[in-house]
C-alpha positions as a printed NumPy array, in Angstrom:
array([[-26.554,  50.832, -31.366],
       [-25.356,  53.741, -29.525],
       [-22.11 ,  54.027, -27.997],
       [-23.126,  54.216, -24.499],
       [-25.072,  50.829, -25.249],
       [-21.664,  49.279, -27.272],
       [-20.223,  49.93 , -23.99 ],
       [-22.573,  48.225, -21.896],
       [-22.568,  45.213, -23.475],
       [-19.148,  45.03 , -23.74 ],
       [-19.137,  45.638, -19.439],
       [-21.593,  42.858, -19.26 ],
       [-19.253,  40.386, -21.768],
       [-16.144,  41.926, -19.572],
       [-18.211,  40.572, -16.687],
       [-19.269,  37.834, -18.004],
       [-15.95 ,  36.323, -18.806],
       [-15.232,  37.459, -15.428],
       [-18.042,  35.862, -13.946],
       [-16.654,  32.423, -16.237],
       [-13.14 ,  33.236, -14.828],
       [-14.181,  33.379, -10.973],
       [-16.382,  30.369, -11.67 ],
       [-13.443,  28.492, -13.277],
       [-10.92 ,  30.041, -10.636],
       [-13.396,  28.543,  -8.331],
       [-13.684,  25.418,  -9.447],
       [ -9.943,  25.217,  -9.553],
       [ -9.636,  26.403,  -5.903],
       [-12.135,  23.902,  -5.231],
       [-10.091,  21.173,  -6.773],
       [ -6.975,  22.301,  -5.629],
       [ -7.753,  22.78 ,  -2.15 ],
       [ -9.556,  19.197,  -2.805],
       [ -6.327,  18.12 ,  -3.779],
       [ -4.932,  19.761,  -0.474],
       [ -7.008,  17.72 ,   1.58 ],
       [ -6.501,  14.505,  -0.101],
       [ -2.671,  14.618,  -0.148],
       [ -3.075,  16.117,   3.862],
       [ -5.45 ,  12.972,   4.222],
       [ -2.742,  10.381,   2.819],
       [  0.296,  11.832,   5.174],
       [ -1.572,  11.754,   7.509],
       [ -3.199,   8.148,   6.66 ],
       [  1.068,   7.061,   6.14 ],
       [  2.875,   9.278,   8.805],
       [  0.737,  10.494,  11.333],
       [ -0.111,   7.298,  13.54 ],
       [  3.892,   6.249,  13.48 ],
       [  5.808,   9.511,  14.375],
       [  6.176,   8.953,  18.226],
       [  5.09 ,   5.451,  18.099],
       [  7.254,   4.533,  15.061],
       [ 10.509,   6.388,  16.774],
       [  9.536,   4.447,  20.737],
       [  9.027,   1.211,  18.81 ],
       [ 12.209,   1.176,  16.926],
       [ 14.159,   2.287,  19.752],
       [ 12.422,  -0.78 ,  21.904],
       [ 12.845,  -2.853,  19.417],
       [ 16.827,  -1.666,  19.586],
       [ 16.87 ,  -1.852,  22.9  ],
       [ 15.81 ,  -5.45 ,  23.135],
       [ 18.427,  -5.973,  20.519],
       [ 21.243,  -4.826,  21.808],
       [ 20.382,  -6.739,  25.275],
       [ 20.004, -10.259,  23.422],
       [ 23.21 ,  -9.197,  21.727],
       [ 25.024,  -8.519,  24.894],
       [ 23.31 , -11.853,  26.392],
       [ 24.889, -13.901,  23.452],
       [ 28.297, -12.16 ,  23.424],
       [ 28.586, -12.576,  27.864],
       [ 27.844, -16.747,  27.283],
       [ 31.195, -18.5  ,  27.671],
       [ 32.529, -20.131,  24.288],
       [ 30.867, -17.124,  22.661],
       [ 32.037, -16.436,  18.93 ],
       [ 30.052, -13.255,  18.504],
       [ 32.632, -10.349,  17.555],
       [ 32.793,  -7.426,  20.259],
       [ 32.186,  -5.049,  17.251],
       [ 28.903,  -6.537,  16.429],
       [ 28.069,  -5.962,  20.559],
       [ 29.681,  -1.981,  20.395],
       [ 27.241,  -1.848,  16.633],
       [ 23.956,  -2.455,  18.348],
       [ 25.178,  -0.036,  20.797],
       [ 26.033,   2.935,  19.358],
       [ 22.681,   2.391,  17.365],
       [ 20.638,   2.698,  20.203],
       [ 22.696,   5.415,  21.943],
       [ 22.014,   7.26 ,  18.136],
       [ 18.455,   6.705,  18.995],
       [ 17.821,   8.188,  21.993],
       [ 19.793,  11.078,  20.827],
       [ 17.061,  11.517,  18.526],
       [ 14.344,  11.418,  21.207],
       [ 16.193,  15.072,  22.33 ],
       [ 16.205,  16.054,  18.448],
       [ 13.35 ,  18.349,  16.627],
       [ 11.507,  18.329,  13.131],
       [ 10.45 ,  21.356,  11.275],
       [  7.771,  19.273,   9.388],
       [  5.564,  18.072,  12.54 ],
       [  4.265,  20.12 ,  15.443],
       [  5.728,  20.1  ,  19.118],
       [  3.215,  17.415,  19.839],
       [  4.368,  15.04 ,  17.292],
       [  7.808,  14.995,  19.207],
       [  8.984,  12.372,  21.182],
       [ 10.401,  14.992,  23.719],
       [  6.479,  16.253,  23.98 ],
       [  5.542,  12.937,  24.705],
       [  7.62 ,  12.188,  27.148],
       [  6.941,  15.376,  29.438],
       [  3.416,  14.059,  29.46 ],
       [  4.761,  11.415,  32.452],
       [  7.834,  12.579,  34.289],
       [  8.204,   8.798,  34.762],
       [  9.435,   8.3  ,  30.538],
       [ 12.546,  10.621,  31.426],
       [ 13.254,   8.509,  34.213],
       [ 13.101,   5.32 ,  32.416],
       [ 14.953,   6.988,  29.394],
       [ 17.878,   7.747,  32.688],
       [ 18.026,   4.665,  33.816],
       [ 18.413,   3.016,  30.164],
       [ 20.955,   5.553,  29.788],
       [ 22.963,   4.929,  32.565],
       [ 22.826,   0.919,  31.941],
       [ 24.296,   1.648,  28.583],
       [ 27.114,   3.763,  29.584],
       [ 28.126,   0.928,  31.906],
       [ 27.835,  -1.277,  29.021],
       [ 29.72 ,   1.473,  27.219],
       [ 32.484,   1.397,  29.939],
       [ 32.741,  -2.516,  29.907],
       [ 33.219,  -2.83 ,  26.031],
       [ 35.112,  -0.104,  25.669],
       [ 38.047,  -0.604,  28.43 ],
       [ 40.717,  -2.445,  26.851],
       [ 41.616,  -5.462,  24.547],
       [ 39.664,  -7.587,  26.902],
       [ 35.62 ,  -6.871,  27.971],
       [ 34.933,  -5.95 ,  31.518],
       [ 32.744,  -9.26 ,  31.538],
       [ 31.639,  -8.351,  35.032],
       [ 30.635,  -4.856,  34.054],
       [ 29.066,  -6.53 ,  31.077],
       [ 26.814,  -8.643,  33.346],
       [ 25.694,  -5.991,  35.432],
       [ 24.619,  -4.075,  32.301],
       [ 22.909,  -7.009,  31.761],
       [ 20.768,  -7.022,  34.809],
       [ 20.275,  -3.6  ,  34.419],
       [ 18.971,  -3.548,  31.219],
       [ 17.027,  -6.956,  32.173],
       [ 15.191,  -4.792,  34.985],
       [ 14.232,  -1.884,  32.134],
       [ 12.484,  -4.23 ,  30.215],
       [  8.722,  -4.344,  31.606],
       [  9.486,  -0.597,  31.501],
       [ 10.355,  -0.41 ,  27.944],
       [  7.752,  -1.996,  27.176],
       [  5.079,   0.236,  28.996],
       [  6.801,   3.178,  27.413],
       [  6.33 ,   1.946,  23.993],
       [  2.587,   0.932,  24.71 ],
       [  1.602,   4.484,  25.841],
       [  3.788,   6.177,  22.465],
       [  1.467,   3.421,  20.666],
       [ -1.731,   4.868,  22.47 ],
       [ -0.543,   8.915,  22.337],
       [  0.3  ,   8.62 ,  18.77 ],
       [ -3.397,   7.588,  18.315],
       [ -4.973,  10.503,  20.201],
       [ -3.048,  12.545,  17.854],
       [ -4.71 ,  10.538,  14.737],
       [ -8.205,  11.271,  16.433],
       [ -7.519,  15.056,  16.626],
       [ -6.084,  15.128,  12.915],
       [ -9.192,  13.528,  11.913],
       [-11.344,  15.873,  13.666],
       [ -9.135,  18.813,  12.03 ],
       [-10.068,  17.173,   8.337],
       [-13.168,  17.963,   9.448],
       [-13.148,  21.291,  10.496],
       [-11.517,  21.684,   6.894],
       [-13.867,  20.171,   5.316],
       [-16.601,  22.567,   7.188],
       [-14.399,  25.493,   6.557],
       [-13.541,  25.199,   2.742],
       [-15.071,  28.18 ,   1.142],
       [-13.021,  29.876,   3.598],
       [ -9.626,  28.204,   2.452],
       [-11.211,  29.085,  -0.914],
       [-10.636,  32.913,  -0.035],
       [ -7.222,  32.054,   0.832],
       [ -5.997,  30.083,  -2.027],
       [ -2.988,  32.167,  -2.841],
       [ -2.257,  31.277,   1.128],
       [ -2.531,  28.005,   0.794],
       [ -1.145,  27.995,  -2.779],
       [  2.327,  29.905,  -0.782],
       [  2.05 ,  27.42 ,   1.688],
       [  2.695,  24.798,  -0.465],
       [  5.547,  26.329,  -1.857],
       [  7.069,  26.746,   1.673],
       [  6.106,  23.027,   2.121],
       [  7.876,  21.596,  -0.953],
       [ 10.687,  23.848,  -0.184],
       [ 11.077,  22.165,   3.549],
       [ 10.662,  18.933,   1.661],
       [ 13.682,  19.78 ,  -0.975],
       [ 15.673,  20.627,   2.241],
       [ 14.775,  17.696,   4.213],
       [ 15.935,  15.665,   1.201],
       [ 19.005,  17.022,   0.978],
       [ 19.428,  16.182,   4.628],
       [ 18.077,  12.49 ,   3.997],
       [ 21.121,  12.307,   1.196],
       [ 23.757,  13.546,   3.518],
       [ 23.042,  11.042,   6.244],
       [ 22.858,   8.743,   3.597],
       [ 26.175,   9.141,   2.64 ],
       [ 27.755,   9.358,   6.142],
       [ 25.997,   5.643,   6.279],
       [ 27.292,   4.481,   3.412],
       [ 30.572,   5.661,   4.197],
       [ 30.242,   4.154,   7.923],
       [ 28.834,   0.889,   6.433],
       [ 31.967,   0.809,   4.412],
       [ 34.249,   1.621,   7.731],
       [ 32.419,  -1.285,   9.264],
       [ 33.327,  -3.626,   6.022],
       [ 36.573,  -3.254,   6.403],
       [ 36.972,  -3.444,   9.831],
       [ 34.842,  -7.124,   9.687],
       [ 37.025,  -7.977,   7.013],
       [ 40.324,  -6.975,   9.043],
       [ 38.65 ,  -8.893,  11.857],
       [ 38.372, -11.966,   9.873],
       [ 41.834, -11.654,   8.454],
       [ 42.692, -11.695,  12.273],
       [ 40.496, -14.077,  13.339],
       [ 42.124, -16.462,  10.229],
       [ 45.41 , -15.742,  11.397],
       [ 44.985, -16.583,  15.183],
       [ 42.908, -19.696,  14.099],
       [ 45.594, -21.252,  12.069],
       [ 48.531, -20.137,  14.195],
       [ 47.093, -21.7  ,  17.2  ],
       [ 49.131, -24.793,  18.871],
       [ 45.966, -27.025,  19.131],
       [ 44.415, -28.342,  16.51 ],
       [ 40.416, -27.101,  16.423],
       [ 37.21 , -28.24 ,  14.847],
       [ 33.714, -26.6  ,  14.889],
       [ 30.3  , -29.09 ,  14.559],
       [ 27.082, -27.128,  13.794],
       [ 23.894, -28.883,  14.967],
       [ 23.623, -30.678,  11.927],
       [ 26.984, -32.385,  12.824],
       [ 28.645, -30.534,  10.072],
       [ 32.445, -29.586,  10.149],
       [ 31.633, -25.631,  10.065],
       [ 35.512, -24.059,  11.212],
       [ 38.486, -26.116,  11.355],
       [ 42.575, -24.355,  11.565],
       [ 45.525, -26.043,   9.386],
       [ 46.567, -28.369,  12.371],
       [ 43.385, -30.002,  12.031],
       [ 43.939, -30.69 ,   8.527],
       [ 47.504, -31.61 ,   9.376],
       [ 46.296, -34.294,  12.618],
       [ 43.525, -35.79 ,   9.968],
       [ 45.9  , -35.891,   7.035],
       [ 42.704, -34.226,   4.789],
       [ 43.171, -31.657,   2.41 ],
       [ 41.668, -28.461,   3.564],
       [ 39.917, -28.084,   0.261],
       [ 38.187, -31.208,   1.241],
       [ 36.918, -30.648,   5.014],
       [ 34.346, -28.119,   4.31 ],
       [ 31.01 , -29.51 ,   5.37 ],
       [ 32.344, -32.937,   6.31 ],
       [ 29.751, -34.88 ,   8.674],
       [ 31.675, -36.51 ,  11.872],
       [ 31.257, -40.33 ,   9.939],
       [ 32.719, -38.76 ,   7.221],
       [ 35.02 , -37.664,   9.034],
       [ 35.861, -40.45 ,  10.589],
       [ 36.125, -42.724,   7.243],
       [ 37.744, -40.818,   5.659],
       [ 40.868, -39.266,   8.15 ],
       [ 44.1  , -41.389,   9.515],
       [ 44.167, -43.905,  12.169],
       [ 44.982, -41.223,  14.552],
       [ 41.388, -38.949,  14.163],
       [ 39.44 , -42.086,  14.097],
       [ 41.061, -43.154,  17.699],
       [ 40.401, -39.713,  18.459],
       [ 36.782, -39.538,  17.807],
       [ 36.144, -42.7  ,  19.353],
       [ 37.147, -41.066,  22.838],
       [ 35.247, -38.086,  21.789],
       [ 32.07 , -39.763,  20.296],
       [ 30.025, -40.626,  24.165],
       [ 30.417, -36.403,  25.227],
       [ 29.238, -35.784,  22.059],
       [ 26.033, -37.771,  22.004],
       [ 25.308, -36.785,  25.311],
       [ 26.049, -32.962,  25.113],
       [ 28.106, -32.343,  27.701],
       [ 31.718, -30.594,  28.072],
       [ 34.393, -33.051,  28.942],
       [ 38.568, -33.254,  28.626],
       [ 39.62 , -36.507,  27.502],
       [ 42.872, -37.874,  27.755],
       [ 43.91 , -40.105,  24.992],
       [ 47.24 , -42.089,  24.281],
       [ 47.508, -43.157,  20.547],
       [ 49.374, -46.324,  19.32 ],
       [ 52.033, -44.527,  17.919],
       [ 53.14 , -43.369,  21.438],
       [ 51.259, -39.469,  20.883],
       [ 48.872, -38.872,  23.648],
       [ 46.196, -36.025,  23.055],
       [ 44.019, -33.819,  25.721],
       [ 40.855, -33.283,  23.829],
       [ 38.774, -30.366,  25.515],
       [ 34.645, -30.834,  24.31 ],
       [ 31.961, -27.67 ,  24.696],
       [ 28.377, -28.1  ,  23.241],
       [ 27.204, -24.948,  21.177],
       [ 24.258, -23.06 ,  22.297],
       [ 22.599, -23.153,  18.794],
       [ 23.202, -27.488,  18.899],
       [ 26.846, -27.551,  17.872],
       [ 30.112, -28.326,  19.538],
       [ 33.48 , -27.208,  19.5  ],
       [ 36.147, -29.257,  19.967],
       [ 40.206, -28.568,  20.838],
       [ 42.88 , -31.36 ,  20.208],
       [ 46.411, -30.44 ,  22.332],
       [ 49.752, -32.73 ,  21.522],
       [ 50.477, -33.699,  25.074],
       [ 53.256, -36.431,  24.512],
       [ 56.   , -34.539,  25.761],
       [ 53.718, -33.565,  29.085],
       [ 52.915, -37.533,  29.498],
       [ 56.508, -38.653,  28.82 ],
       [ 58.143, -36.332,  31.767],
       [ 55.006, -37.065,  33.56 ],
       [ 56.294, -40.402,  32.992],
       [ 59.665, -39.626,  33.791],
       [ 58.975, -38.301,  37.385],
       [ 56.893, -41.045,  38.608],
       [ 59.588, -43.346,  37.477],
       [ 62.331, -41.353,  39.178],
       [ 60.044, -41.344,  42.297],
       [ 59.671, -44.753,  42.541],
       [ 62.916, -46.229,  41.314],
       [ 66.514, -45.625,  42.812],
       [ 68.779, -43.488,  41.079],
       [ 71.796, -44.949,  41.39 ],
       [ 70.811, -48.768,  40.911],
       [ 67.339, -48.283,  38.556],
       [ 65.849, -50.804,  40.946],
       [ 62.681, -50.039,  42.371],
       [ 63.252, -47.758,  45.872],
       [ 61.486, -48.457,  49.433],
       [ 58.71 , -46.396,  48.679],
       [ 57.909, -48.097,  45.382],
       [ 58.9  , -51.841,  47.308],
       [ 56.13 , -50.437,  50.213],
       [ 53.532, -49.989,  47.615],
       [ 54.051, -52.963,  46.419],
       [ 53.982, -55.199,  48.774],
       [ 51.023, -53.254,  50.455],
       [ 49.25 , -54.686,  47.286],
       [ 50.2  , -57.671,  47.11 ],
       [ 49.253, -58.106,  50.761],
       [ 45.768, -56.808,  49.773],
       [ 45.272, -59.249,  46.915],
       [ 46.212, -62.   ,  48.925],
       [ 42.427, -64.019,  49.784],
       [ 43.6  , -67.605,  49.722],
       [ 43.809, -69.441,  53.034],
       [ 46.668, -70.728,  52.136],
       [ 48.611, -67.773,  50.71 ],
       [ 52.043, -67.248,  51.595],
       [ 54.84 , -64.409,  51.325],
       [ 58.452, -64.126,  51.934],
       [ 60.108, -60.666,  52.312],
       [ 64.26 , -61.219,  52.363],
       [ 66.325, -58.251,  53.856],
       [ 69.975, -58.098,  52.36 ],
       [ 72.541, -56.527,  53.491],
       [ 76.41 , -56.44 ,  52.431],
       [ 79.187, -57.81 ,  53.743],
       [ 82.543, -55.139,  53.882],
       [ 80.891, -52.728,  51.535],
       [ 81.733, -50.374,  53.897],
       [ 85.643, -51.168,  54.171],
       [ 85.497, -51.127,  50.147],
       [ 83.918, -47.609,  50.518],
       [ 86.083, -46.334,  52.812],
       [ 89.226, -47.355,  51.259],
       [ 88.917, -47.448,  47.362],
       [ 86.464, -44.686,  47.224],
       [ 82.699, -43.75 ,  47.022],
       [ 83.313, -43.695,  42.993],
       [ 84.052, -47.565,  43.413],
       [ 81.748, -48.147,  46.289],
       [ 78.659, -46.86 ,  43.496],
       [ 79.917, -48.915,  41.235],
       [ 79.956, -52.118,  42.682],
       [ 76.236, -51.215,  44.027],
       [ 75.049, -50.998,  40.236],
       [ 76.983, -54.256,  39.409],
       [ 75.152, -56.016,  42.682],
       [ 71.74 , -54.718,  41.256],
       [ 72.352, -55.477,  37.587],
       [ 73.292, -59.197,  38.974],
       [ 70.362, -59.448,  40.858],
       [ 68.028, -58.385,  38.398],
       [ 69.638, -60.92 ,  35.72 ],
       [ 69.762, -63.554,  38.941],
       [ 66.15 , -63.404,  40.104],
       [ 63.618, -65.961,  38.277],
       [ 60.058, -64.461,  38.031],
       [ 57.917, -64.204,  41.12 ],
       [ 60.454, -62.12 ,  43.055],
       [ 60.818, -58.332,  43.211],
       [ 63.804, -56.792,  43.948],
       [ 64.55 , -53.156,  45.685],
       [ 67.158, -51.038,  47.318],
       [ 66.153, -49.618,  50.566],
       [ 69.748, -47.363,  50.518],
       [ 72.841, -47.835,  51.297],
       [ 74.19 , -51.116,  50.929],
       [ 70.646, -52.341,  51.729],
       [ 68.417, -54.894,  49.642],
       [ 65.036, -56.332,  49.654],
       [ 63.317, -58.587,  47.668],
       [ 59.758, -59.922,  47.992],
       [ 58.687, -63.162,  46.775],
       [ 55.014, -64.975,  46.757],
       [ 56.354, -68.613,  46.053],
       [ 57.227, -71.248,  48.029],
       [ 57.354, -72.402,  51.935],
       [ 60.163, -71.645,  54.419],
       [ 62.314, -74.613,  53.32 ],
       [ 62.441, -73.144,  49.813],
       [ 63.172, -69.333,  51.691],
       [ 66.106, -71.156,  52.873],
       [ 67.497, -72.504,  49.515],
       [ 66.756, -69.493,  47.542],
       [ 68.64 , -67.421,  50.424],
       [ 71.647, -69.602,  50.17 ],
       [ 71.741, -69.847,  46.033],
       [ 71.442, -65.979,  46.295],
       [ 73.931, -65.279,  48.504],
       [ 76.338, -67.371,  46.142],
       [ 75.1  , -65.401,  43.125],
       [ 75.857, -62.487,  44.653],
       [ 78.996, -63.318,  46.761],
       [ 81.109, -63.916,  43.535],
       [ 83.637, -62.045,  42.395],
       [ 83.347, -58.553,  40.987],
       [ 85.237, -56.771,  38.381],
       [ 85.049, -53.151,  39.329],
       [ 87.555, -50.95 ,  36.949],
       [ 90.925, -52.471,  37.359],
       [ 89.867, -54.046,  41.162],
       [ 88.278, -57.321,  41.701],
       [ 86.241, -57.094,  44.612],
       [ 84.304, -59.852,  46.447],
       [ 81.713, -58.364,  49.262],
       [ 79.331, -61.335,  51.343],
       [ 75.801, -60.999,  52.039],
       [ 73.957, -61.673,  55.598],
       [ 69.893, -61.725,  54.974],
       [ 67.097, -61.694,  57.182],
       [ 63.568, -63.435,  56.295],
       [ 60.131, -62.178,  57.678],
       [ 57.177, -64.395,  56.34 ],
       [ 53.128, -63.396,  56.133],
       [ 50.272, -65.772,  55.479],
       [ 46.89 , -65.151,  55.582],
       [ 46.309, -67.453,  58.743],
       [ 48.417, -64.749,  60.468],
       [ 48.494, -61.909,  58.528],
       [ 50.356, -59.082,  59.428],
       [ 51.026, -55.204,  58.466],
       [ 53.693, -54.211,  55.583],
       [ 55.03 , -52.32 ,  58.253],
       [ 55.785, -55.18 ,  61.04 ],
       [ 56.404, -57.502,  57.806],
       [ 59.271, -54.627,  57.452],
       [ 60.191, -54.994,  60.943],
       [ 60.488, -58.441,  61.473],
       [ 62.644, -58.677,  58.399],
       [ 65.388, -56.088,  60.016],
       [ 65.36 , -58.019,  63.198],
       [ 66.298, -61.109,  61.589],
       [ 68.885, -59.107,  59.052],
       [ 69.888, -57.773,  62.688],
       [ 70.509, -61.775,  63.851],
       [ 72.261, -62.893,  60.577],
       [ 74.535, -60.046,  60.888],
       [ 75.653, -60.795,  64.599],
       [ 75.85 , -64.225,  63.607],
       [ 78.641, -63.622,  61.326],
       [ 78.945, -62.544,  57.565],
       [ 77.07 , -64.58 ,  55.452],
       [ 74.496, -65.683,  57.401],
       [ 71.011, -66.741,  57.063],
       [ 68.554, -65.939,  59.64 ],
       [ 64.283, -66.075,  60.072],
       [ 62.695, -64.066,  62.198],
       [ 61.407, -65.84 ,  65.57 ],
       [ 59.661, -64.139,  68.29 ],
       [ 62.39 , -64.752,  71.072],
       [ 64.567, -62.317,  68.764],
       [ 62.398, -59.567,  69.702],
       [ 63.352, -60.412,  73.232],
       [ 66.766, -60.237,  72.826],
       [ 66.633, -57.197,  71.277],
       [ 64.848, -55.61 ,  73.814],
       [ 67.504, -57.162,  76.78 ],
       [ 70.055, -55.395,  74.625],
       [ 68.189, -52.185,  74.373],
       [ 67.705, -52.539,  78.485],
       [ 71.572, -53.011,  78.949],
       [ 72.283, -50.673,  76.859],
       [ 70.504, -48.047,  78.439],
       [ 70.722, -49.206,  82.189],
       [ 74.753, -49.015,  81.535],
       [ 73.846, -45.336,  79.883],
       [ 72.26 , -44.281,  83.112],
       [ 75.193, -46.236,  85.414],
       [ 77.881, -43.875,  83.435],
       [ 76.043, -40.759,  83.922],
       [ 76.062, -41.465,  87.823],
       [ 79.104, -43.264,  88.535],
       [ 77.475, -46.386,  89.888],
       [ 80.596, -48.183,  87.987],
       [ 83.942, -49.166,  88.741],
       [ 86.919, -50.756,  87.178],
       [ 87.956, -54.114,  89.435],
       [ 91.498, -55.456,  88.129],
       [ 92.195, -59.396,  88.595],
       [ 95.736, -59.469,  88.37 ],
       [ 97.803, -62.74 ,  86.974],
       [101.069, -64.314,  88.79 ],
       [103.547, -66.009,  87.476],
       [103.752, -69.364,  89.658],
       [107.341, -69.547,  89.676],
       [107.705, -66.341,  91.486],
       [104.58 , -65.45 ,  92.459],
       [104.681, -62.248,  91.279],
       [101.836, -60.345,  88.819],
       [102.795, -60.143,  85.443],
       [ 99.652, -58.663,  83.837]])
């Protein structure tokens, strides 16, 4: 074999092996870009239909979070924490910020951005959502206390977005599957076009590189965020945790004792005053059913929960007022729970009902004496003159009045004159026999009202009471004796009369007794009222003769008869 020939052949085996190499390079360019295409066909398979639609969705899906959040946190009784409220929003502030955000790994129609400037309408929604947030922002964020009325008119803002939201999340759904169509249609074109990617394999084969570079990166961003999450999830611990250490503290430092029913009628949150007003261990309230409850706390929670039991079947808020045996009186304020529950507040009022107590007694009783006054005496008797239905039904009202109480005023002292008006009082109360009620109208004035007996029995009891109370009284180192005159008015129900001419009648015949002379007993008769009114007439006709000298003074003179001259 020549050499020309030895050199030939071994062209033809060096072509050979470089027809086997470009065959095999082939066939691995043919299964690499195959490759290519497959893992291109599973992104886009995974990510492709959910890059717009995913990012509107969650955000709608935040959106309608936050609002039920808000909703739950604006209902009154609410125990949802205002950082769980300003949570949900700064989530979906964060993701509309990321609407205005770009990728490197998509194109510019695979942004949300892109999709909205398709309809002029999105950016207006996107406004509008905005601007119901920042008032939300505003509300939740100005102070110790919630704007609640800025809070409700974020509410009806966002409430107004939501057929909106909705529409905008629907047409990312339907975009986001035109762009699937046209990847598919791409695939194809690939497909039709792969010995021409074959050609440019080391392209391709740089491309990747590039591509798993952009992925390393976009890792290493995935990890960062990660850890600003983690660290803001740990921020967000603590701070619930603080909250709850709060929320502890306030609970069980509260003046009221407080219970908490879930719909199950389980005892869910309770405070230390509970424990202390059911005399249960804490340890041992945990879960408790209201029987249980009841069985097993003090007399005192079982009389509670028997004037809280009828709100609570019935589901309705109510304040009960309850007094206990052991003189304690409670104000017990009932809410029902949205999720089926009810809360329940228990305040020690005892020292609220014993000066309410107090008042009403020093309105209606005298201060001096401790007997009932006029206004409690005209209450009375305006009762007793409605209960009265018999035919036959009779009343007595006596008028007293003393005798000299003034001269014993004027010249021992008002010290002395007081008290020998507590000594008359304390006399008649020990005096009177049941049936009569006794009052001081002021002064030195006295009434008692009686529902026995006929006027023949007024009379006695006038007289034995006038006796009782015209002995002798041992005021400080002075024995004093004072008389009484009293004036009887009577009402039946054959004539009945008002508590106010009943009143009347009595002073005119206290009026008679008195002119009569001390002492004296005297009814009231109709012909009194006549001479009253004769002595009203003179007394004003001689009024009016003073004022215009129609008088004058006529002297009768008297003479001695031995000389027969005047000597007076």
């Amino acid at each position: 074999m020549s050499s020309n020939e030895a050199n030939q052949l071994g062209i033809i085996r060096l072509l050979n092996w470089l027809l086997v190499g470009t065959v095999v390079l082939f066939a691995a360019a043919t299964y690499y870009v195959s490759s290519i295409e497959a893992e291109r066909q599973h992104a886009h398979d995974t990510f492709s239909p959910y890059e717009v639609a995913f990012a509107v969705a969650q955000t709608v899906n935040e959106f309608l979070r936050f609002e039920q959040t808000l909703a739950m946190y604006s209902l009154p009784g609410s125990q949802l924490s205002i950082d769980d409220v300003r949570l949900r929003l700064d989530i979906i502030i964060g993701r509309l910020q990321q609407f205005e955000r770009s990728t490197d790994h998509v194109g510019e129609e695979r942004l949300v951005v892109h999709f909205m400037h398709t309809n002029p309408g999105y950016g207006e929604t996107m406004t509008e959502v905005k601007k119901a947030l920042d008032i939300a922002d505003i509300a939740l964020n100005s102070g110790d206390t919630p704007n609640m009325a800025l809070v409700h008119t974020s509410l009806r803002a966002l409430n107004r977005l939501d057929s909106k939201m909705a529409s905008f999340a629907a047409q990312a759904s339907s975009y986001s599957a035109q762009l699937y169509a046209g990847d598919k249609r791409e695939l194809q074109d690939i497909a039709s076009f792969s010995e021409i990617l074959k050609a440019i394999l080391i392209g391709c084969g740089a491309l990747l590189v590039g591509v798993l570079t952009l992925k390393l990166r976009l890792l290493d961003r995935t990890q960062v965020k990660l850890r600003d999450l983690t660290a803001e999830l740990t921020r967000t611990m603590q701070s619930v945790t603080v909250q709850n250490e709060r929320f502890d503290a306030a609970l069980n430092n509260m003046s009221h004792a407080l219970c908490m029913f879930d719909k199950h009628r389980k005892l869910a949150v309770y405070n230390s005053r509970f424990s202390a007003l059911t005399c249960i261990d804490e340890s041992e309230l945990e879960g408790l059913s209201i029987n249980a409850l009841r069985k097993k706390g003090n007399r005192t929670s079982q009389y509670l929960y028997d004037a809280i039991a009828p709100s609570v079947i019935k589901r309705r808020p109510q304040l009960v007022i309850t007094d206990l045996p052991n003189k304690h009186s409670y104000a017990v304020n009932q809410t029902p729970m949205a999720n089926g529950g009810w809360l329940a507040t228990f305040e020690d009022i005892s020292g609220v009902r014993a000066a309410e107590a107090r008042i009403t007694h020093m309105a209606l009783h005298d201060s001096l004496t401790g007997l009932p006054n006029r206004a409690h005496f005209r209450q009375r008797l305006e009762h007793v003159l409605g209960q009265k239905d018999e035919k036959d039904s009779h009343m007595a009202f006596f008028f007293l009045d003393l005798d000299k109480f003034k001269d014993i005023n004027d010249t021992l002292g008002h010290q002395v004159g007081d008290d020998l008006l507590r000594a008359v009082a304390a006399r008649m109360l020990a005096a009177l026999p049941d049936g009569y009620f006794p009052a001081r109208f002021g002064g030195d004035e006295f009434a008692v009202m009686s529902t026995l007996g006929k006027a023949k029995d007024h009379q006695g009891f006038s007289v034995w009471l006038i006796d009782q109370l015209s002995r002798p009284y041992l005021i400080g180192t002075n024995s004093l004796r004072v008389g009484v005159s009293i004036g009887i008015a009577t009402w039946s129900k054959r004539s009945p009369i008002s508590s106010e001419e009943l009143i009347r009648r009595a002073d005119v015949a206290l009026y008679q007794a008195k002119a009569d002379g001390r002492g004296q007993i005297s009814f009231y008769l109709p012909q009194l009222d006549e001479t009253r009114v004769r002595h009203a007439r003179l007394e004003t006709d001689l009024a009016v003769a003073l004022e215009r000298n129609e008088m004058s003074l006529v002297f009768q003179p008297i003479v001695c008869t031995i000389s027969g001259r005047p000597i007076s």
